[in-house]
C-alpha positions in Angstrom: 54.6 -22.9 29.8 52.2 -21.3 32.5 51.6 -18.1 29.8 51.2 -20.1 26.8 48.4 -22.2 28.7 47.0 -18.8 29.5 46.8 -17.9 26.2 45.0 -20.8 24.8 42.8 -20.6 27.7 42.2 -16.8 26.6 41.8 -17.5 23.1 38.9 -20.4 23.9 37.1 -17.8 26.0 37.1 -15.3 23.0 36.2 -17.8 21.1 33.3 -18.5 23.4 32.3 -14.9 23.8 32.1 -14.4 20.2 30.1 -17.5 19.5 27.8 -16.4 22.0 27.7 -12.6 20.2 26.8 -14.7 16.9 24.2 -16.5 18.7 22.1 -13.8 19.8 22.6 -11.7 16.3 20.7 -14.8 14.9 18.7 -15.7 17.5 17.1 -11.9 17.9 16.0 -12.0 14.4 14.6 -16.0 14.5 12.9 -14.4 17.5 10.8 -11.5 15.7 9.7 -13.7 12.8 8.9 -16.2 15.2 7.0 -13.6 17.0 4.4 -13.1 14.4 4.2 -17.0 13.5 2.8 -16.6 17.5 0.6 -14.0 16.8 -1.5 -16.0 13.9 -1.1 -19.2 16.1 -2.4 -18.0 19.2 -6.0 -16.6 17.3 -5.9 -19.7 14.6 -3.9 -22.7 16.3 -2.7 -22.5 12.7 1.2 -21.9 11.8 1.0 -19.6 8.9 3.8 -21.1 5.9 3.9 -17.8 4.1 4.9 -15.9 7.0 8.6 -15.5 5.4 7.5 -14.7 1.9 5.2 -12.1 3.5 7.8 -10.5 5.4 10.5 -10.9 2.4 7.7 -8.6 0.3 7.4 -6.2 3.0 11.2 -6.3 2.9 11.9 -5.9 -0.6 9.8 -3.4 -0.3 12.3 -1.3 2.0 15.1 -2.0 -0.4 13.0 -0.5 -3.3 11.5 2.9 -1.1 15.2 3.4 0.5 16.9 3.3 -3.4 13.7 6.0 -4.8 15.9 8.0 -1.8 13.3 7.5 1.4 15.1 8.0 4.5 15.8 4.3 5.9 13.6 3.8 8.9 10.8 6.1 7.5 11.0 3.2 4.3 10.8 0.4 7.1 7.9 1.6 8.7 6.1 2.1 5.0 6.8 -1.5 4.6 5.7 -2.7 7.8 2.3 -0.7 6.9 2.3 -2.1 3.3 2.7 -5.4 4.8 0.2 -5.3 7.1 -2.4 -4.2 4.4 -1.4 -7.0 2.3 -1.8 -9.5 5.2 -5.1 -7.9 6.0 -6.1 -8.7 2.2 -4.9 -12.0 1.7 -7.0 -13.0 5.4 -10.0 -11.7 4.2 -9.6 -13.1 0.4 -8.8 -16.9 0.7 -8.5 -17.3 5.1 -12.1 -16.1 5.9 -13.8 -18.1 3.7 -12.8 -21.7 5.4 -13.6 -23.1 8.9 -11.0 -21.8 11.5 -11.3 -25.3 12.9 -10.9 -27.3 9.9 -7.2 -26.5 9.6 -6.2 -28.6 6.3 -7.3 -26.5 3.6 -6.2 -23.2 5.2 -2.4 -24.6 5.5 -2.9 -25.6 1.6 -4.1 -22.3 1.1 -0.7 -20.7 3.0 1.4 -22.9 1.0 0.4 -21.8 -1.7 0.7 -18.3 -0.7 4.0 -19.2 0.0 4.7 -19.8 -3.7 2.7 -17.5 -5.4 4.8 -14.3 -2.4 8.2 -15.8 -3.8 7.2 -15.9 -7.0 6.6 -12.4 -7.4 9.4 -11.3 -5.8 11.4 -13.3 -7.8 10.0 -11.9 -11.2 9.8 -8.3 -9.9 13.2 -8.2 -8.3 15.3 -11.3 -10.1 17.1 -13.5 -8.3 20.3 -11.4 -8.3 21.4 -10.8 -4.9 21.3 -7.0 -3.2 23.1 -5.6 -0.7 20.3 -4.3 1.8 20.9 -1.3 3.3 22.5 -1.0 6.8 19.9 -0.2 9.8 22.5 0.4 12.8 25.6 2.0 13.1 28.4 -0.6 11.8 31.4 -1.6 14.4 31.7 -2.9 17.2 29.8 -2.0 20.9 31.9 -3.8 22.8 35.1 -5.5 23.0 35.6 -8.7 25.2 39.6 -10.2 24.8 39.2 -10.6 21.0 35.2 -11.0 21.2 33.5 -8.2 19.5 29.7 -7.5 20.1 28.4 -5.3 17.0 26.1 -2.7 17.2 23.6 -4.5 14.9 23.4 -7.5 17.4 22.8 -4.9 20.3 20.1 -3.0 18.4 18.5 -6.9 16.9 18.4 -8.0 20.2 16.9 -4.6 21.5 14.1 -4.2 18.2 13.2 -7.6 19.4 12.1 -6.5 23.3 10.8 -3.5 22.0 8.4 -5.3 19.8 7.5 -7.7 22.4 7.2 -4.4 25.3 5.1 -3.0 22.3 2.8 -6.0 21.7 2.4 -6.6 25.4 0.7 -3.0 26.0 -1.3 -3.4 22.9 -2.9 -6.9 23.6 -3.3 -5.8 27.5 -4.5 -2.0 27.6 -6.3 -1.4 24.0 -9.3 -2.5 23.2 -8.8 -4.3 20.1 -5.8 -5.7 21.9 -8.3 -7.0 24.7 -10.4 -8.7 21.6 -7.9 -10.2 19.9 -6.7 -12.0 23.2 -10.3 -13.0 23.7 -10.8 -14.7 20.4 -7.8 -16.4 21.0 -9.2 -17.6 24.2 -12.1 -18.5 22.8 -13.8 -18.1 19.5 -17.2 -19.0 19.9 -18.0 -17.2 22.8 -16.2 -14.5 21.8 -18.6 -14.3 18.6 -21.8 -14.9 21.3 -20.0 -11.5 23.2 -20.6 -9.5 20.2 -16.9 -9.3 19.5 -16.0 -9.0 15.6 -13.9 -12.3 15.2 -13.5 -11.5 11.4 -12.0 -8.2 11.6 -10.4 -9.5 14.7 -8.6 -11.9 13.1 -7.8 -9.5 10.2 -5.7 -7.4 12.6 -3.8 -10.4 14.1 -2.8 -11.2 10.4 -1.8 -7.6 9.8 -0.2 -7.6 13.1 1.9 -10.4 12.9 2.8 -9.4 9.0 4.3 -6.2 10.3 6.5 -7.3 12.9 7.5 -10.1 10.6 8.7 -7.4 8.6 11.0 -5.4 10.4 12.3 -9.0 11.3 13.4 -9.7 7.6 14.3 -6.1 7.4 16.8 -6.6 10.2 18.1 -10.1 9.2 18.6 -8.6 5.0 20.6 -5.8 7.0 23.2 -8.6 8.2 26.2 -7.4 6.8 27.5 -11.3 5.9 23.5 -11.2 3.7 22.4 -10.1 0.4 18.7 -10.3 -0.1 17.4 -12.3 -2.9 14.2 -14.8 -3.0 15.2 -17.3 -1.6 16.9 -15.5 1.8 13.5 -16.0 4.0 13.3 -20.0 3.6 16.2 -20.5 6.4 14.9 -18.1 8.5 11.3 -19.4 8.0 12.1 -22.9 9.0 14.3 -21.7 12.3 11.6 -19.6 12.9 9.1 -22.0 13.5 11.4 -23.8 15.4 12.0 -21.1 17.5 8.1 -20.7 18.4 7.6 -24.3 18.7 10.4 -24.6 21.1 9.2 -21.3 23.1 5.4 -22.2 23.0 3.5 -21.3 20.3 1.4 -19.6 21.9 3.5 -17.6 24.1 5.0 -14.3 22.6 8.0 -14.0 25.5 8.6 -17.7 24.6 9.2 -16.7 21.0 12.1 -14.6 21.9 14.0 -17.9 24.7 13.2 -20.0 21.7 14.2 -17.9 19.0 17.7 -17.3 21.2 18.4 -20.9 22.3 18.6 -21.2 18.2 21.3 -18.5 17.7 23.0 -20.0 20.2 23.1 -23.7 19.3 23.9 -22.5 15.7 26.8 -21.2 16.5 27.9 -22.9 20.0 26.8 -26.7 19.3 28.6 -26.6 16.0 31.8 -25.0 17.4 32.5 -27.5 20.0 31.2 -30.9 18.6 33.7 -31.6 16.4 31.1 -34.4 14.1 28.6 -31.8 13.1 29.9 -29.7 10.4 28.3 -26.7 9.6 26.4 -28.2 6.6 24.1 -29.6 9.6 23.0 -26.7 12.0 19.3 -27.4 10.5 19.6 -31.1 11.3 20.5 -30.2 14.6 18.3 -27.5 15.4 16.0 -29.9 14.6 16.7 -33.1 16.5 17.4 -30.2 19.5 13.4 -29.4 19.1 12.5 -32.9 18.8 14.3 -34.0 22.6 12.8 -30.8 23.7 9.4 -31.4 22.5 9.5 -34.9 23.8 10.3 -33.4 27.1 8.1 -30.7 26.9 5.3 -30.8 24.3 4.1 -27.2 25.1 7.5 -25.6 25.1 9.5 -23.5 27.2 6.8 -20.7 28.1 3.8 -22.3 26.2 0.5 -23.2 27.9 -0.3 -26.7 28.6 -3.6 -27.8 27.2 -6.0 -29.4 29.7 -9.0 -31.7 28.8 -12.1 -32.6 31.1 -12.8 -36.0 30.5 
């Protein structure tokens, strides 16, 4: 009686362990698209909707350099640079020309980008699904009981602190870096400094469009995913979720926000035996909603503070 106990107790665990394995495989990539829904947010205060449909370019792109025979990273990073030109574009086409602080027309505007990015991924590439190639070694890292941790949730989870490591030194030792974080701060006076807010701004955009990139180039590469169209829509709204819950203004925050997600995707659902799987949106959602209520500024974001 003692053993079998033991081995129900040991078969929970596993099942425990590996929930928490599935978690941060989902939560890493949430994290790196939520990541560059930061990076437009902390220059704008504006949450950019065609964020996912600029990354699923950029990752379609991959797909179509790596089968014209590119090797596979060396296609990634030609898609995180096409990306970020095409961000670039799109800011200085419709963005520039509207009020930063008049922030109705310019989420319209990335609405609508939203539709017209999906729509011509859908006509160039169908809506036939395709198996993305793999970016890390397949198999397991680790081996827990019955728990396996995969080598692509080790190397999602470590692209994810290398981007941030990467972004940190950037905004805090490079000039431009030093800019961007001063128009953020403040735009006007950053103007009156002599700063360039419009190119500025132009490289947060392409910024945020490449790292968004890699993050739909690593979530296509799940081996349980095919990329089509529609593939970034999920990912977009968990993503936003993510930064909200982690600040929005807070890069690090992105990544807790982005991994509480994973995890109460594939924990919360496990163990409550009234939410079926159909609702891990729903409650990702009303999980934001009690934390926001708690927290309005998230996890790691900045509180705002007016002088009356």
């Amino acid at each position: 009686m003692m053993q079998l106990k033991g081995h129900i107790s040991g078969a929970k665990l596993d099942l425990f362990l590996q929930r928490l394995f599935d978690g941060l495989t989902n939560g890493s990539t949430y994290a790196l698209i939520a990541v560059a829904m930061v990076l437009i947010y902390k220059a704008t205060t504006l949450i950019n909707f065609a964020q996912g449909e600029q990354a699923l370019l950029g990752a379609f792109v991959v797909l179509q350099l790596w089968n014209w025979g590119l090797p596979m990273w060396v296609a990634v990073i030609i898609g995180m640079i096409f990306s970020a030109f095409l961000a670039a574009l799109l800011e200085r086409t419709f963005i520039r020309r509207f009020d930063p602080a008049d922030h109705l027309p310019l989420v319209i505007i990335t609405l609508g980008l939203f539709l017209v990015l999906n729509a011509i991924a859908a006509v160039v590439w169908r809506y036939d699904p395709l198996s993305f190639p793999q970016l890390f070694p397949h198999g397991s890292a680790l081996t827990v009981g019955n728990a396996r941790l995969s080598w692509y949730s080790i190397f999602a989870f470590g692209s994810c602190i290398l981007v941030l490591f990467l972004l940190h030194i950037l905004l805090t030792r490079t000039k431009i870096g030093l800019a961007f974080r001063a128009v953020s701060s403040n735009l006007e006076s950053s103007r009156l400094c002599g700063i360039k807010v419009g190119s500025t701004l132009q490289f947060g955009w392409a910024l945020a469009a490449a790292a968004g990139t890699l993050g739909a180039s690593i979530y296509a590469a799940n081996p349980v995913l095919q990329i089509e169209p529609s593939i970034m829509l999920r990912a977009l709204i968990f993503s936003i979720t993510a930064a909200a819950l982690g600040g929005l203004d807070s890069l690090w925050g992105a990544l807790v926000g982005g991994l509480t997600i994973g995890f109460v995707q594939s924990v919360l659902v496990q163990y409550i035996p009234f939410i079926p799987n159909e609702m891990t949106l729903t409650t990702t959602v009303i999980v934001l909603l009690v934390v926001l209520t708690l927290r309005p500024s998230g996890f790691l974001g900045t509180k705002s503070v007016e002088r009356v």
